[in-house]
N, CA, C and O atoms as a DFTB+ gen file, in Angstrom:
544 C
 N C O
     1  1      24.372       6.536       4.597
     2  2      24.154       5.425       3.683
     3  2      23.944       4.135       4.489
     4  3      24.775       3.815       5.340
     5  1      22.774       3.328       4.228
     6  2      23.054       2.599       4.796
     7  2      22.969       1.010       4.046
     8  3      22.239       0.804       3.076
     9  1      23.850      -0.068       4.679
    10  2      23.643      -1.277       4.169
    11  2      23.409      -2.339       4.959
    12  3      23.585      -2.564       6.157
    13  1      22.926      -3.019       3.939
    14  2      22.310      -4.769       4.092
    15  2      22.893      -5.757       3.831
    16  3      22.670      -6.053       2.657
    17  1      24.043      -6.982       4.685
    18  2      24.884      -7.570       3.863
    19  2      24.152      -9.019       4.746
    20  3      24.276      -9.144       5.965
    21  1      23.233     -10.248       3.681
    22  2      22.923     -11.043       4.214
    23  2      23.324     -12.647       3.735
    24  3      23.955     -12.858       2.699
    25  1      22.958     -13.512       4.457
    26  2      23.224     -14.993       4.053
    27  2      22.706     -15.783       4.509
    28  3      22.655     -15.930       5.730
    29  1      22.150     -16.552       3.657
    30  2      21.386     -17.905       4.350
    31  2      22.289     -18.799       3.779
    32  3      23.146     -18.546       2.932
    33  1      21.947     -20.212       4.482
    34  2      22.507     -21.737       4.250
    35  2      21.838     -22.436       4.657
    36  3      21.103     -22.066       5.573
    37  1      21.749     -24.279       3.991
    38  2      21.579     -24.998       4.273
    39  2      22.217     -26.217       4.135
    40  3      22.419     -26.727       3.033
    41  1      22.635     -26.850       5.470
    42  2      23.468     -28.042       5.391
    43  2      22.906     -29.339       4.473
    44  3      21.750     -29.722       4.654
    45  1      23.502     -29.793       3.790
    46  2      23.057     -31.013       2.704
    47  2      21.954     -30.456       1.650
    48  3      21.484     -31.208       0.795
    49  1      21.552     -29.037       1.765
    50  2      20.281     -28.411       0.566
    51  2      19.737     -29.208       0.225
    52  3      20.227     -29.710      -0.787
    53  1      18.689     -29.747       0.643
    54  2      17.894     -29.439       1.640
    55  2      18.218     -29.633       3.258
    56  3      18.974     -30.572       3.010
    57  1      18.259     -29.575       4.140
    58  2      18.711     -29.410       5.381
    59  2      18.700     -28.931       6.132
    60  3      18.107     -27.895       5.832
    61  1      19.113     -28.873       7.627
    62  2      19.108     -27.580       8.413
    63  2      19.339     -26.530       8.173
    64  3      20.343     -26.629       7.467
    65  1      19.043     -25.226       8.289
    66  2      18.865     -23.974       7.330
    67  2      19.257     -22.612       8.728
    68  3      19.019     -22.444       9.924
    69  1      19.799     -22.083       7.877
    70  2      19.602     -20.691       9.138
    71  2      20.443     -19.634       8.014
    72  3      21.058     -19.788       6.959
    73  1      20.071     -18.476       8.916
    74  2      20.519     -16.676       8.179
    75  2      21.253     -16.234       8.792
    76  3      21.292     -16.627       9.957
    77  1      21.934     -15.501       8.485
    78  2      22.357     -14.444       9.315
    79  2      22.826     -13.027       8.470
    80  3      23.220     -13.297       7.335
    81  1      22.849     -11.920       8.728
    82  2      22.650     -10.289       8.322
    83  2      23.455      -9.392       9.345
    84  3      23.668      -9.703      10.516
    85  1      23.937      -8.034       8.616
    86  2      24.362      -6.982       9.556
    87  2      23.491      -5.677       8.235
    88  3      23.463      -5.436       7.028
    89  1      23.121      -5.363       9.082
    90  2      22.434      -3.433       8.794
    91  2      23.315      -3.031       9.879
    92  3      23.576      -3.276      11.057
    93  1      23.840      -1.852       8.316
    94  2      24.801      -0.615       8.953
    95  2      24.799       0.191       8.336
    96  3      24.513       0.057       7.147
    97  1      25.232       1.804       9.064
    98  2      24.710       2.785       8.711
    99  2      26.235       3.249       8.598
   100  3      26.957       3.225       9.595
   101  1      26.601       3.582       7.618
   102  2      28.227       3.896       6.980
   103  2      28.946       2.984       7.227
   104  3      29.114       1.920       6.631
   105  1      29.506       3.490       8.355
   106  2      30.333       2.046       8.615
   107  2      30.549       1.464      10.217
   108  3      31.482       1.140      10.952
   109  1      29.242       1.539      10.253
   110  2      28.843       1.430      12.247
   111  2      27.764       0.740      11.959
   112  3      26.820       1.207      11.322
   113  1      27.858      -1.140      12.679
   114  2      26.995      -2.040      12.865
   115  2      25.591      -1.163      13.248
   116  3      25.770      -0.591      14.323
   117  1      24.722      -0.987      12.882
   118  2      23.293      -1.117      13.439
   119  2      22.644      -1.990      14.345
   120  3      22.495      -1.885      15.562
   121  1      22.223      -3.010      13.424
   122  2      21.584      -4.080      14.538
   123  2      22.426      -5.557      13.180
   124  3      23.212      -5.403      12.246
   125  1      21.915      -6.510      13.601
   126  2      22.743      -7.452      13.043
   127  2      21.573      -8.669      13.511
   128  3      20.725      -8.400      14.361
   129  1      21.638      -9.958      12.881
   130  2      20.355     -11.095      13.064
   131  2      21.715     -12.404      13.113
   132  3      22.901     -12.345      12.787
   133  1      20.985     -13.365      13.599
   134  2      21.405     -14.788      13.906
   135  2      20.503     -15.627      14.030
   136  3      20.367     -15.850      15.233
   137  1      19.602     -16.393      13.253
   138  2      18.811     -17.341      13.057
   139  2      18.529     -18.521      12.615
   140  3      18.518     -18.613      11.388
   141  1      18.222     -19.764      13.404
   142  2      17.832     -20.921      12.523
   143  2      16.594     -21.003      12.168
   144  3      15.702     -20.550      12.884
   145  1      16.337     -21.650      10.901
   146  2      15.087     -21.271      10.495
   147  2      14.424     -22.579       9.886
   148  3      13.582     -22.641       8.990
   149  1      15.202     -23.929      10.823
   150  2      14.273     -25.183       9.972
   151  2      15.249     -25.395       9.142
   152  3      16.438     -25.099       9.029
   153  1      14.029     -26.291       8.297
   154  2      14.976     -27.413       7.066
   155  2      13.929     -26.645       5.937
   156  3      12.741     -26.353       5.798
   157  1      15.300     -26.534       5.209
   158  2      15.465     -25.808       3.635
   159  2      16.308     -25.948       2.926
   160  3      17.269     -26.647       3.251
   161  1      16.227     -25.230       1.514
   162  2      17.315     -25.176       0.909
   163  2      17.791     -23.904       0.559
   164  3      17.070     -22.910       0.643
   165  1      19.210     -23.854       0.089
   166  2      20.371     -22.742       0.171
   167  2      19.305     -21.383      -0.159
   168  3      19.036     -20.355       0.462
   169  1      18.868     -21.962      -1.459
   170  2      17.999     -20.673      -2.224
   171  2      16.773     -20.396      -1.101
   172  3      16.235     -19.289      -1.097
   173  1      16.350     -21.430      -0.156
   174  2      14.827     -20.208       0.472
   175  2      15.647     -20.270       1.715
   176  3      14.872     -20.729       2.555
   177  1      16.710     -20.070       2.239
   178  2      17.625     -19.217       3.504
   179  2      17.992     -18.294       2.519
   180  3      17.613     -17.180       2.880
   181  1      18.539     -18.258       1.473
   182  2      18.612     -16.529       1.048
   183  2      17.794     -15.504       1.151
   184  3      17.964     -14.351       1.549
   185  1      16.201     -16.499       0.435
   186  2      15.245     -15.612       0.245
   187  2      15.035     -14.956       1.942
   188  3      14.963     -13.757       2.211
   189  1      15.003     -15.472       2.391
   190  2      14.744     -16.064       4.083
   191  2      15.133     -14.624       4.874
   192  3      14.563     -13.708       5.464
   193  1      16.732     -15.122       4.416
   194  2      17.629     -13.843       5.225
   195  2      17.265     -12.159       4.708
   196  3      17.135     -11.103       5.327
   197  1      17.194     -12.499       3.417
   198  2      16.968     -10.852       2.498
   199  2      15.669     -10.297       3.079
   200  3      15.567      -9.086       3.279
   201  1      14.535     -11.257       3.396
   202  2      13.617     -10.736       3.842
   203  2      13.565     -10.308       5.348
   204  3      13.064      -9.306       5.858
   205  1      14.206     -11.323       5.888
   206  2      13.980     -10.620       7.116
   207  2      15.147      -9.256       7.538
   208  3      15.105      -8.517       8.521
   209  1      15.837      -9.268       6.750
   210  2      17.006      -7.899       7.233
   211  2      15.795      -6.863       6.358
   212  3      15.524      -5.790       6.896
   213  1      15.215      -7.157       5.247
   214  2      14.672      -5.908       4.851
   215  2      13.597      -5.277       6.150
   216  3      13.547      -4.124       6.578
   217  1      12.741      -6.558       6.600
   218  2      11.898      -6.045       7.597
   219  2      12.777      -5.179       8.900
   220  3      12.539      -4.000       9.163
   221  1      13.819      -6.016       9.633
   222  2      14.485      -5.548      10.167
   223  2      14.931      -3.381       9.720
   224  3      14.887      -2.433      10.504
   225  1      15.244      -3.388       8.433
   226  2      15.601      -2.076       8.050
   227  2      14.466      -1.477       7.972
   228  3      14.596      -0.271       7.761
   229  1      13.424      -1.829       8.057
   230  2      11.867      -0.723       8.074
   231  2      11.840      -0.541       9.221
   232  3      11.400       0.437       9.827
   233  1      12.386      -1.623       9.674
   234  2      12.105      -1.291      11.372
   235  2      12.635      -0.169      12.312
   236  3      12.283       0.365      13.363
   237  1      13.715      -0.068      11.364
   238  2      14.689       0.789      11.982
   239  2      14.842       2.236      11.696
   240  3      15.705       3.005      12.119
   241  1      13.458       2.556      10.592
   242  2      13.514       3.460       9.974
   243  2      14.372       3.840       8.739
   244  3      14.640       5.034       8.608
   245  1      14.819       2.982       7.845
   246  2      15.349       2.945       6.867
   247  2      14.847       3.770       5.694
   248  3      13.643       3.825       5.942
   249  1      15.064       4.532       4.419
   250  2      14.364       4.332       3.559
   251  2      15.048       4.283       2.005
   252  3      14.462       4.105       0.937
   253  1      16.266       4.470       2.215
   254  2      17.491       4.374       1.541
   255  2      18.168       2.617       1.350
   256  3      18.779       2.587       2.418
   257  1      18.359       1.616       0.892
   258  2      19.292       0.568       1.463
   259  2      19.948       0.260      -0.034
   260  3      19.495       0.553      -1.141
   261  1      21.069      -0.373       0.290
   262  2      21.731      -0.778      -0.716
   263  2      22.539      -2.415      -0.050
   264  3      23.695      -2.520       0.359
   265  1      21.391      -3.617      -0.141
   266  2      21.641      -4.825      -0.499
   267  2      23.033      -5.598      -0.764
   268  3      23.711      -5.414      -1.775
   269  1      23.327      -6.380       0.152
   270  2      24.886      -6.701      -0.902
   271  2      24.154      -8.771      -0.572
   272  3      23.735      -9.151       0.522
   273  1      24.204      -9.395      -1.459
   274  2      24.257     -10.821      -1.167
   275  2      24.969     -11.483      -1.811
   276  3      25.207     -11.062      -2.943
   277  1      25.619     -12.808      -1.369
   278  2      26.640     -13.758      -2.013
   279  2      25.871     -14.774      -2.984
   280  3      26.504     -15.686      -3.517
   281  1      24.599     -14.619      -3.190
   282  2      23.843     -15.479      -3.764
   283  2      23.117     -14.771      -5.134
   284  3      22.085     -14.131      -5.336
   285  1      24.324     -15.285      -6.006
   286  2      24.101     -14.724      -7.390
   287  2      22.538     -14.947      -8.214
   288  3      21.996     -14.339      -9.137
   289  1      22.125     -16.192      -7.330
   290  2      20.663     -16.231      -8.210
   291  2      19.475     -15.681      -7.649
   292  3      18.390     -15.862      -8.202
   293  1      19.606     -14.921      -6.431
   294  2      18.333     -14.474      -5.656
   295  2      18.949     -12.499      -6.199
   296  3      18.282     -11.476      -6.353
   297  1      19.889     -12.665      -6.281
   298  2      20.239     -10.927      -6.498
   299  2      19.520     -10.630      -8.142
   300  3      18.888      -9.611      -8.423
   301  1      19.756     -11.604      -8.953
   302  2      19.388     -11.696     -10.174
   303  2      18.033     -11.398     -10.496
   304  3      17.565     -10.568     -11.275
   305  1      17.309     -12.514      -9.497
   306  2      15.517     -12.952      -9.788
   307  2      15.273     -11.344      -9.555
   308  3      14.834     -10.602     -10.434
   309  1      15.750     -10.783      -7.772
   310  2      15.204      -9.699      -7.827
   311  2      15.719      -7.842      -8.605
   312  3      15.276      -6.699      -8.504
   313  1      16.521      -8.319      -9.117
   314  2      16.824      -7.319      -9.784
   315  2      16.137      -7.755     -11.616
   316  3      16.642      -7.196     -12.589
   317  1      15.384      -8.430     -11.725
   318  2      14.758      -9.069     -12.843
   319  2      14.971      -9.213     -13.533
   320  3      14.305      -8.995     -14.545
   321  1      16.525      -9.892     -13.448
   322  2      17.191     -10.811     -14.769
   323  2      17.175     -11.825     -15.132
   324  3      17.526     -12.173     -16.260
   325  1      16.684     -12.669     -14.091
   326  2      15.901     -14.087     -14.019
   327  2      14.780     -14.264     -13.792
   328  3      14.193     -13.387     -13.159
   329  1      14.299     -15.055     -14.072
   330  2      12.973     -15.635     -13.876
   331  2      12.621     -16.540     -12.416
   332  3      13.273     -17.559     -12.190
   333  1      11.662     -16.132     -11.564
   334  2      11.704     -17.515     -10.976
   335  2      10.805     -18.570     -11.452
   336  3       9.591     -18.365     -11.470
   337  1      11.152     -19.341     -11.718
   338  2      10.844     -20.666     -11.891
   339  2       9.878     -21.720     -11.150
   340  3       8.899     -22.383     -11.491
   341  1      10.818     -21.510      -9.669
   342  2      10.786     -22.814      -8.446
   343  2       9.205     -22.118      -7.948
   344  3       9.099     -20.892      -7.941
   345  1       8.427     -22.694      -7.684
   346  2       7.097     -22.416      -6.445
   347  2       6.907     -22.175      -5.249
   348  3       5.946     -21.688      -4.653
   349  1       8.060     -22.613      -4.863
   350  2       8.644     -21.988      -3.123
   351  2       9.847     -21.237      -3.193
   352  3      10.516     -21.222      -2.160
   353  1      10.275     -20.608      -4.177
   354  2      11.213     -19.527      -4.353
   355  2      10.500     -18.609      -4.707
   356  3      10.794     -17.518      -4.218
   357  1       9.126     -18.660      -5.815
   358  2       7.628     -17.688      -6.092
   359  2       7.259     -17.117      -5.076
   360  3       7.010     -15.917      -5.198
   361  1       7.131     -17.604      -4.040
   362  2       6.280     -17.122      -2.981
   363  2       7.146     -15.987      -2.114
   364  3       6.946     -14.781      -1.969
   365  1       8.419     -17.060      -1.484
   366  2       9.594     -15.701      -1.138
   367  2      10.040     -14.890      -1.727
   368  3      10.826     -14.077      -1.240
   369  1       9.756     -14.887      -2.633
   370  2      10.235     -14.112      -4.348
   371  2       9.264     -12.391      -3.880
   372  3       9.651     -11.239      -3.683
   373  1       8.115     -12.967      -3.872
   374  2       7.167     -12.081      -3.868
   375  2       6.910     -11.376      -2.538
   376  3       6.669     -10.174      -2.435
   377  1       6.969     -12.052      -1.756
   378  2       7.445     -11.452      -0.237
   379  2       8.558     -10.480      -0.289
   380  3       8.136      -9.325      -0.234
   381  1       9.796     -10.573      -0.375
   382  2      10.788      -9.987      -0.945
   383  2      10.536      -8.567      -1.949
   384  3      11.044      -7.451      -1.837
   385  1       9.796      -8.958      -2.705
   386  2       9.833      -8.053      -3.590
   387  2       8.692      -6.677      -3.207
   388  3       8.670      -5.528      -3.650
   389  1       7.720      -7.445      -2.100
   390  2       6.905      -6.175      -1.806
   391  2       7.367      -5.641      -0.593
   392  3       6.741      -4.783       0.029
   393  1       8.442      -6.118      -0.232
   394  2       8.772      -5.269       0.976
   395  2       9.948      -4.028       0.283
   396  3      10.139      -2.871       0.658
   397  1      10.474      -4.654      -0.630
   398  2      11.266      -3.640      -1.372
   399  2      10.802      -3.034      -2.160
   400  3      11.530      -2.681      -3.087
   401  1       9.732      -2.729      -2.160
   402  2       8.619      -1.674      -2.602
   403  2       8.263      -0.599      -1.507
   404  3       7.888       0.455      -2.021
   405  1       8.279      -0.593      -0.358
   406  2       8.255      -0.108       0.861
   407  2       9.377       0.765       0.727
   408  3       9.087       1.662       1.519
   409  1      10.544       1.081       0.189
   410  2      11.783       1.637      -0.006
   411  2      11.746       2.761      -0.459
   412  3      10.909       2.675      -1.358
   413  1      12.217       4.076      -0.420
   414  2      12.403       5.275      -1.443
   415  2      13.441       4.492      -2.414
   416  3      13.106       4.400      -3.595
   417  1      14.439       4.030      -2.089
   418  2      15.501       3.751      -3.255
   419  2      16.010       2.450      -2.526
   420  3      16.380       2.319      -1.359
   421  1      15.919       1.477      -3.597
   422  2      17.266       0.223      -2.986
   423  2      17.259      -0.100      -4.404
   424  3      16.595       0.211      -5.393
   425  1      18.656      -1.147      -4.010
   426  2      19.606      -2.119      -4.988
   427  2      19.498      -3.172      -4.308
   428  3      19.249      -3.228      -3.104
   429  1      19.725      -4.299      -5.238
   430  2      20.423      -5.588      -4.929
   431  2      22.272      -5.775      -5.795
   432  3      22.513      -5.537      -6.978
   433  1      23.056      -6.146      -4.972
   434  2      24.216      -6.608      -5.383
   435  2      24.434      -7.353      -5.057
   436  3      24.060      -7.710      -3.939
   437  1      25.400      -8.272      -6.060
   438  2      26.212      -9.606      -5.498
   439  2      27.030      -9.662      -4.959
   440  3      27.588      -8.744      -5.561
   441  1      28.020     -10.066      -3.966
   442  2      29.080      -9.837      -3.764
   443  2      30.025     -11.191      -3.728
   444  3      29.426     -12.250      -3.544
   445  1      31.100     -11.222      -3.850
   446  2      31.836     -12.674      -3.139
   447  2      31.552     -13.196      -1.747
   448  3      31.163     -12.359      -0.932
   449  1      31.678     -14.360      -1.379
   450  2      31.260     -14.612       0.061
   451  2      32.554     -14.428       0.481
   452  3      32.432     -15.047       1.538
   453  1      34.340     -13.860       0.489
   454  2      34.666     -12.954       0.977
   455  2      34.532     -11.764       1.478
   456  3      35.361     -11.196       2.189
   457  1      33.074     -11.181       0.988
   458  2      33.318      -9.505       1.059
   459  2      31.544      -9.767       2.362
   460  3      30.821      -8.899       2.850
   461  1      31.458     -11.610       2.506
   462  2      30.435     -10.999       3.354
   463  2      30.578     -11.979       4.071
   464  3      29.712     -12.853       4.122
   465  1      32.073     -12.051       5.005
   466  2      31.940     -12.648       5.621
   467  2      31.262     -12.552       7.242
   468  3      31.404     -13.473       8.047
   469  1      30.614     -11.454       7.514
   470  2      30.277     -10.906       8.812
   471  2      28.762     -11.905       8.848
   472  3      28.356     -12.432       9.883
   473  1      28.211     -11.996       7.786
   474  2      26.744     -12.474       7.746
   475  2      26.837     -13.950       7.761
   476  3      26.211     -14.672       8.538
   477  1      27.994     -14.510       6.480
   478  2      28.281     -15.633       6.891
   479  2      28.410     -16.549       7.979
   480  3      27.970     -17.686       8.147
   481  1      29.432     -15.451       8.994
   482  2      29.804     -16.291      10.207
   483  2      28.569     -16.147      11.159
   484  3      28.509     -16.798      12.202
   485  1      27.442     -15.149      10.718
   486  2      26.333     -15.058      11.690
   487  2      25.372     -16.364      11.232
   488  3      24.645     -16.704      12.164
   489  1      25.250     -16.930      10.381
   490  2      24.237     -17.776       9.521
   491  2      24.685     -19.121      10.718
   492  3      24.018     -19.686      11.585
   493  1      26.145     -19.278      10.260
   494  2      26.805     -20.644      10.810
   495  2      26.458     -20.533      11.979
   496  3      25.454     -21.186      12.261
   497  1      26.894     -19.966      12.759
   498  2      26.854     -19.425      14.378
   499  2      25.147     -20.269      14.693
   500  3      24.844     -21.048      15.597
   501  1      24.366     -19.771      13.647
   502  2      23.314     -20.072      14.302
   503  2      22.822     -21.639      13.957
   504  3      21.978     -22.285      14.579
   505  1      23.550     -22.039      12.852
   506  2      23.604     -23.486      12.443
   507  2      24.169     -24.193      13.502
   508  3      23.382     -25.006      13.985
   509  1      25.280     -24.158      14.031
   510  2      26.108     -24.577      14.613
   511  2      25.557     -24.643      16.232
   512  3      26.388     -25.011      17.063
   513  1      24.593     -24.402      16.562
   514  2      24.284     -24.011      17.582
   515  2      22.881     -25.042      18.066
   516  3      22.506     -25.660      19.062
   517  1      22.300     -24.693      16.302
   518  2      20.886     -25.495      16.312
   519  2      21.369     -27.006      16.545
   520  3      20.977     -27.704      17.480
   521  1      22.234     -27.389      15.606
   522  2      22.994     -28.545      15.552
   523  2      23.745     -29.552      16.877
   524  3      23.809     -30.771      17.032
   525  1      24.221     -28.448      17.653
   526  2      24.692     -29.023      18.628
   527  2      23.562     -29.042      19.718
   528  3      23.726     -29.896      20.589
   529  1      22.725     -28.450      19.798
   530  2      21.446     -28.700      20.865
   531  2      20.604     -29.894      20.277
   532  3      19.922     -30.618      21.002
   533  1      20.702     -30.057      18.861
   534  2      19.385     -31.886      19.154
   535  2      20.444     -32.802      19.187
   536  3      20.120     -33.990      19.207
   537  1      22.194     -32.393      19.201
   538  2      22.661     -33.426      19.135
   539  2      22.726     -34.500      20.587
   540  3      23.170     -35.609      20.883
   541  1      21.905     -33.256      21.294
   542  2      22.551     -33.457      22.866
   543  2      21.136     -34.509      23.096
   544  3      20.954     -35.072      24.175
């Protein structure tokens, strides 16, 4: 079985932005991401992160995944209980959604940002990092 547990952020939304993800296969890290990704907001580092761990899991030969994110409104759009709305959430929306077409079987779930804190502390890590290099 394998899973996808991801997170984006952005400081002040809109703001400095970064992801971070772990793909794992039961319960043994795979590969795992740490990225800043520019100035954004909370919602396109979600979209951000989901997409790139999905690419990441094709990569790896995936064809099974089961999704976990702390971001109740991107799990929603793509499980199509919401609508998107926004025009730069449309676009990652749709990115997103054709790569999870590429899948024999996936889910999206929500989870608490307790239950994901591994991705969390990878997102910051990479905030924290971007942050302290232009501070210099």
């Amino acid at each position: 079985m394998y899973k996808l547990f991801t997170d984006g952020g952005a400081r002040g939304n809109p703001g400095p932005a970064a992801i971070g993800g772990v793909l794992y296969q039961d319960e043994k890290i795979l590969d795992s991401f740490s990225l800043y990704i520019g100035h954004g907001t909370n919602n396109q580092a979600e979209y951000k992160a989901i997409i790139f761990g999905l690419e990441l899991a094709k990569k790896q030969g995936v064809n099974e995944l089961a999704c976990f994110l702390d971001s109740e409104l991107v799990v929603k759009q793509l499980n199509q209980e919401y609508k998107v709305k926004d025009a730069e959430l449309a676009k990652l929306f749709v990115r997103a959604w054709n790569l999870s077409l590429q899948f024999k079987k996936i889910s999206f779930s929500h989870v608490r940002r307790e239950k994901n804190k591994e991705a969390d502390k990878l997102l910051n890590q990479a905030l924290e990092k971007q942050l302290k290099n232009s501070a210099i």
